[in-house]
C-alpha positions as CSV (number, residue, x, y, z in Angstrom):
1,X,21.1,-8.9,-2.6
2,X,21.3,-13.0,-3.2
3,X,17.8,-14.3,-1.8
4,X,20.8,-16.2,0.9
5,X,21.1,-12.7,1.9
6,X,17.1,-11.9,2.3
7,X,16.6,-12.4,6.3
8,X,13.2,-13.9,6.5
9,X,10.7,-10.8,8.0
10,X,10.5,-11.9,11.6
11,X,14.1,-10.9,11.7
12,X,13.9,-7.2,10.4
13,X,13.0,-5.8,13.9
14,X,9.5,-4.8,13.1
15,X,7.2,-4.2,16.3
16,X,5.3,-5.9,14.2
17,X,5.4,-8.2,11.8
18,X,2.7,-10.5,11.4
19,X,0.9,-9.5,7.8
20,X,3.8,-11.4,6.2
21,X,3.8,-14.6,4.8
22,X,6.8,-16.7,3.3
23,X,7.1,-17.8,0.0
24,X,7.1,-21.3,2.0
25,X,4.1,-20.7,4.3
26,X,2.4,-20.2,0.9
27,X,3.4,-23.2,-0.7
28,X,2.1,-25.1,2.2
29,X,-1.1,-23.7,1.8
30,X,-1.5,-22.8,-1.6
31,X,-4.6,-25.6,-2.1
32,X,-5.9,-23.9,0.9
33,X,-9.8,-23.2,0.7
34,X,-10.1,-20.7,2.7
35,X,-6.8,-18.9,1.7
36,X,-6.7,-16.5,-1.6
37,X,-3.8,-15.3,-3.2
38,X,-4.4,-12.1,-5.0
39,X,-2.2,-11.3,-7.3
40,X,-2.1,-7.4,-7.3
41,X,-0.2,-6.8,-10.8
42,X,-1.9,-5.1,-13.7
43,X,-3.6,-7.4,-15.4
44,X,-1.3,-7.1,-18.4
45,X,1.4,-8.5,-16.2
46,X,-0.8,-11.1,-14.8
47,X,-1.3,-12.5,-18.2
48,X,2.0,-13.1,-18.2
49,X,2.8,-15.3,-15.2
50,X,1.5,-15.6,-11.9
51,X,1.0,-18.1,-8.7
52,X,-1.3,-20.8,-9.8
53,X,-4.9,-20.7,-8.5
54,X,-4.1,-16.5,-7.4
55,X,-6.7,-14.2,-9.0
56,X,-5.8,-11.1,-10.9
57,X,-7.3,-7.6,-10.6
58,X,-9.2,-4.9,-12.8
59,X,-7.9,-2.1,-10.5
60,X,-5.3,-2.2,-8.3
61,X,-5.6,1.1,-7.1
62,X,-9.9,-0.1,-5.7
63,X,-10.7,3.4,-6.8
64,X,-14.2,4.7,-7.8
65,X,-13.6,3.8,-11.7
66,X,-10.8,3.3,-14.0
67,X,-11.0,7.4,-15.0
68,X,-12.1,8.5,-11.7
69,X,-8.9,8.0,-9.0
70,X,-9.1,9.9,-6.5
71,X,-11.4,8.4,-3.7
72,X,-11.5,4.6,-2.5
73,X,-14.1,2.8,-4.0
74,X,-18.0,2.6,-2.1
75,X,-18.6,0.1,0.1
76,X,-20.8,-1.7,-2.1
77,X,-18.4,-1.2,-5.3
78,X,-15.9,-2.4,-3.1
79,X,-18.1,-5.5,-1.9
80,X,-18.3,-6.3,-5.0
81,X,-15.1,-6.6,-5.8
82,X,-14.3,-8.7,-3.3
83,X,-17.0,-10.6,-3.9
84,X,-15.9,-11.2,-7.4
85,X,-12.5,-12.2,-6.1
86,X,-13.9,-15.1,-4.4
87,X,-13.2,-13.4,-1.1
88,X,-15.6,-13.6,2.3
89,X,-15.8,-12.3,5.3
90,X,-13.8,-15.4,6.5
91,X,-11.3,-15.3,4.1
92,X,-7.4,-15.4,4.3
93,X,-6.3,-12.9,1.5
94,X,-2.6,-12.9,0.8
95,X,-2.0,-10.4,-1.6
96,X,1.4,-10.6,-4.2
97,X,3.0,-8.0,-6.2
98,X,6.4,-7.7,-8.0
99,X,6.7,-4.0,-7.0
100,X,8.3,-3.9,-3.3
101,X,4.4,-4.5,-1.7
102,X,3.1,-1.4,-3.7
103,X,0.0,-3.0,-4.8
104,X,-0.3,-5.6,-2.2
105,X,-0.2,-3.0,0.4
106,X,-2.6,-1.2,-1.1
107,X,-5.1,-3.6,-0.7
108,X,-4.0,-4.4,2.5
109,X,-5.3,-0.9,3.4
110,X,-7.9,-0.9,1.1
111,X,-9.5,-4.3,3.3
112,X,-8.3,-2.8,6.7
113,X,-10.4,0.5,6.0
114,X,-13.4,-1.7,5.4
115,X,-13.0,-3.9,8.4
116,X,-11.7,-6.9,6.9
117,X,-8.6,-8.6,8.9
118,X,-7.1,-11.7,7.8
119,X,-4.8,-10.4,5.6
120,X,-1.0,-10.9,4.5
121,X,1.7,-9.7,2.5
122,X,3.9,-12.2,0.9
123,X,7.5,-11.1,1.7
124,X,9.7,-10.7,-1.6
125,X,6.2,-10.7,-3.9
126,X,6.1,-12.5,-7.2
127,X,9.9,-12.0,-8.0
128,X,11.1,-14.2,-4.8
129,X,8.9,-16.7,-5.2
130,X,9.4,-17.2,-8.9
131,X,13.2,-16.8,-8.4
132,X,13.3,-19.7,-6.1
133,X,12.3,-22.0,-9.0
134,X,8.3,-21.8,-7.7
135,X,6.1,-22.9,-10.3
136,X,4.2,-19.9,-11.7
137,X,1.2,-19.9,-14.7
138,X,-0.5,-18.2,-17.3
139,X,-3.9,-19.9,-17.0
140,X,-6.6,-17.4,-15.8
141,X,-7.7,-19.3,-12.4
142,X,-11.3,-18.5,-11.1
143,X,-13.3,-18.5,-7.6
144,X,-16.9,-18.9,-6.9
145,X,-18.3,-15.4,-5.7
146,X,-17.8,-14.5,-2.2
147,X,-19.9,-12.6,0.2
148,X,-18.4,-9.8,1.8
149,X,-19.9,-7.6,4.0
150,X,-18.0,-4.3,4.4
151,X,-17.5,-2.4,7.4
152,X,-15.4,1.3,7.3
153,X,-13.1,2.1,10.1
154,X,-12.6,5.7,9.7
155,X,-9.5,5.7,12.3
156,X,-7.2,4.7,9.3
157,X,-8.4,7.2,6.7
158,X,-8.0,10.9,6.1
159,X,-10.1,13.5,4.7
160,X,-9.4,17.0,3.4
161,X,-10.6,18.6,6.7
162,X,-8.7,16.5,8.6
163,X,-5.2,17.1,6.7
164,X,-6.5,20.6,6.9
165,X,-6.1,20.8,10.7
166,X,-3.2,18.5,11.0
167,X,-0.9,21.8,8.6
168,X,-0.4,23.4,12.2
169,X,-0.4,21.1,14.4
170,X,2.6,20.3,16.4
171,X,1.4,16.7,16.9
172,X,1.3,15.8,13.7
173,X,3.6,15.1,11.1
174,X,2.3,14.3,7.5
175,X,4.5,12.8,5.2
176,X,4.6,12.9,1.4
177,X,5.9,9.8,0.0
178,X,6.0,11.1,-3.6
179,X,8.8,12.2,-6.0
180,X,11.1,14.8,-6.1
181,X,9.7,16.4,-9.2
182,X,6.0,15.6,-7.6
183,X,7.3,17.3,-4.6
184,X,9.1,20.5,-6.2
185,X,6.1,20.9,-8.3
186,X,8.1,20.1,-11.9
187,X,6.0,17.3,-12.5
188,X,2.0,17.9,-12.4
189,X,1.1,14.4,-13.6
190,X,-1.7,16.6,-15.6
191,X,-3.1,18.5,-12.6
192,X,-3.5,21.9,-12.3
193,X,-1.0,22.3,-9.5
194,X,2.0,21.1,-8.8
195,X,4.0,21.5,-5.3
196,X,3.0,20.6,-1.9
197,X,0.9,20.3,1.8
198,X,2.5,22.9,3.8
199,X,4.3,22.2,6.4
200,X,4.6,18.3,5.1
201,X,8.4,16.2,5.3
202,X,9.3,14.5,2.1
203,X,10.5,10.9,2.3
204,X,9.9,9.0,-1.0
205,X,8.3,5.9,-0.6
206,X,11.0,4.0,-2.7
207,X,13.7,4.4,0.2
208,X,11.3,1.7,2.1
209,X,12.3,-1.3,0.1
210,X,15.3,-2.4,-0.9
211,X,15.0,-2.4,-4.9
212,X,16.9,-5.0,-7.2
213,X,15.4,-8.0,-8.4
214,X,13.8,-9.1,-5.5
215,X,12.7,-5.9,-3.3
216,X,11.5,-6.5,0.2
217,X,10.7,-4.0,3.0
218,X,14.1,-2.5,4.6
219,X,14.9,-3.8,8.0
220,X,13.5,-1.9,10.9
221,X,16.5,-0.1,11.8
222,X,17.0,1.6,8.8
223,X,13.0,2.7,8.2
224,X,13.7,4.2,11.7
225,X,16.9,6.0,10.9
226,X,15.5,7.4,7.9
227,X,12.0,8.4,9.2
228,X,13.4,10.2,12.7
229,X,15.5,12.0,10.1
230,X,12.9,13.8,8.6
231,X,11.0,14.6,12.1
232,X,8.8,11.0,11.9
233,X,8.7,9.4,15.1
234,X,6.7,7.4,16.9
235,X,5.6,10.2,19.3
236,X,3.9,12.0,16.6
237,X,0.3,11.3,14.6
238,X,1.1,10.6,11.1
239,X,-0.6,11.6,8.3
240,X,1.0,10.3,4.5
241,X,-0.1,11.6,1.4
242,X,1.1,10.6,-2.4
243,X,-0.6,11.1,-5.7
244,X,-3.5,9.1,-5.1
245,X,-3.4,7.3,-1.8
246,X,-1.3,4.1,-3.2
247,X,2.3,4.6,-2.2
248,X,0.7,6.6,1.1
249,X,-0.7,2.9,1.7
250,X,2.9,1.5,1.1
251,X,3.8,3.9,4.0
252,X,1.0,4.0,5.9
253,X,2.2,-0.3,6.4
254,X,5.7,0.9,6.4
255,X,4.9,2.8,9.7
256,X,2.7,0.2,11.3
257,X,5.3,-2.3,11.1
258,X,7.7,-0.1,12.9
259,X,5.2,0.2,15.9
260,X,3.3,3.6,15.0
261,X,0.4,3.5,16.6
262,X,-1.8,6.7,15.1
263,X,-1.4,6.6,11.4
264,X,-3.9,7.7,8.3
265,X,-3.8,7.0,4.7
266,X,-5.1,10.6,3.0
267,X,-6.6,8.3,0.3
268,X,-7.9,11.3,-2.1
269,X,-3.8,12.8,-1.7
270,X,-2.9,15.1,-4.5
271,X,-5.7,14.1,-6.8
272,X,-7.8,16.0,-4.6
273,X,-5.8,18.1,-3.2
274,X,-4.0,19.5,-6.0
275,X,-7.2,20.3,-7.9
276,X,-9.1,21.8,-4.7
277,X,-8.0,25.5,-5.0
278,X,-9.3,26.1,-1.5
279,X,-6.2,23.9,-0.5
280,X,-3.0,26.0,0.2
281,X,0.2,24.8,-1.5
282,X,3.5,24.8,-1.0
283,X,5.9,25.5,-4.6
284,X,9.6,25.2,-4.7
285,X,10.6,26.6,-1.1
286,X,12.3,23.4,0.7
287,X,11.1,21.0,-1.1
């Protein structure tokens, strides 16, 4: 796909799609003060090039610590983060990735759990915006502190007991976003169990963007077709679930922008789950 051919994201057919930006609304207010690009590579790739004036990241993932991933970081860890960011209660974050909105949809959910909403996504990440001939840097840029007061909103999170209940209920569908060898239980990725939520539908989150150089979220119509067929609809309570609650994130946005109303982000996913022997599994059988 030629970025000619990338229809801007206000044309995809989201419900809605208003935590995009374009790579020209950023331009225009890239000297903003109260707008700040994060740029939510690792920070080896940050090193490397990035949008002047964005500010990298330790963690993408905002977990507890760099060993320990399986929960969402405190809210004071995590106002502290954001504080170091140079990001405030009042603050426009735009966050940029070169990984199909992986990362920046991570933090996306990450600030929507703790209350924070002026957020964006910029459409086409990193790779758009430096394909158009955008000028990009290697210069660490930095941000006096911010002050950010955290608020949780449990509505978009959930816990083991609640993934617990939703195995048998009929109004709830909980999507793994994961792998096929994640899924089948051939690869453990070092746990102690591999395999599956019972009952969960398998849709891996890759299917959501398009890939290539330049990957952007898939047009409306095609999320749709591809979510109904594996029982996800609109109807239903969604629950997604990955390794460790960063690709669930990537879906958990996928699902909003399609209109889904009741969807949760099982942050802890397999970490947790897989490592929980209380937790039943699922090995092999229709994966």
């Amino acid at each position: 796909m030629t970025l000619q051919e990338i229809a801007p994201p206000d044309q995809r057919g989201y419900a809605d799609a208003s935590i995009f930006v374009t790579t020209d609304w950023l331009a225009e207010h890239l000297d903003d003060p109260d707008v700040r690009v994060v740029d939510t590579n690792s920070p080896e790739e940050y090193e490397k090039a990035h949008i002047p004036g964005s500010v990298g990241v330790v963690d993408n993932y905002y977990k507890t610590s760099l060993e320990d991933r399986t929960h969402i970081q405190g809210p004071e860890q995590f106002a502290e983060t954001m504080s170091s960011l140079g990001i405030s209660n009042d603050t426009s974050v735009v966050a940029v990735d070169s990984h199909g909105g992986l990362y920046s949809l991570r933090l996306l959910w990450s600030l929507r759990y703790y209350g924070h909403r002026k957020f964006k996504f910029l459409d086409g990440g990193l790779p758009k915006w430096a394909a158009e001939g955008r000028p990009v840097t290697d210069e660490v840029s930095t941000h006096a502190p911010g002050s950010f007061t955290p608020h949780a909103d449990q509505s978009v999170i959930a816990l083991k007991e609640d993934v617990l209940a939703a195995i048998d209920d009929a109004n709830t569908v909980i999507l793994d976003v994961r792998s096929d060898g994640e899924r089948d239980g051939s690869n453990k990725r070092g746990g102690k169990r591999g395999g599956y939520i019972p009952n969960s539908v398998h849709l891996e989150w890759v299917n959501f963007h398009t890939g290539g150089d330049v990957p952007t979220i898939k047009p409306a119509d095609e999320l749709r077709t591809m979510l109904a067929g594996v029982g996800v609809t609109p109807d239903k309570n969604v629950v997604t679930y990955c390794q460790g609650g960063i690709r669930a994130a990537h879906g958990y946005w996928v699902l909003r922008l399609l209109g889904f109303e009741s969807v949760r982000n099982f942050d802890a996913s397999w970490r947790l789950w897989g490592e929980d022997l209380s937790c039943p599994i699922t090995v092999g059988e229709n994966a």
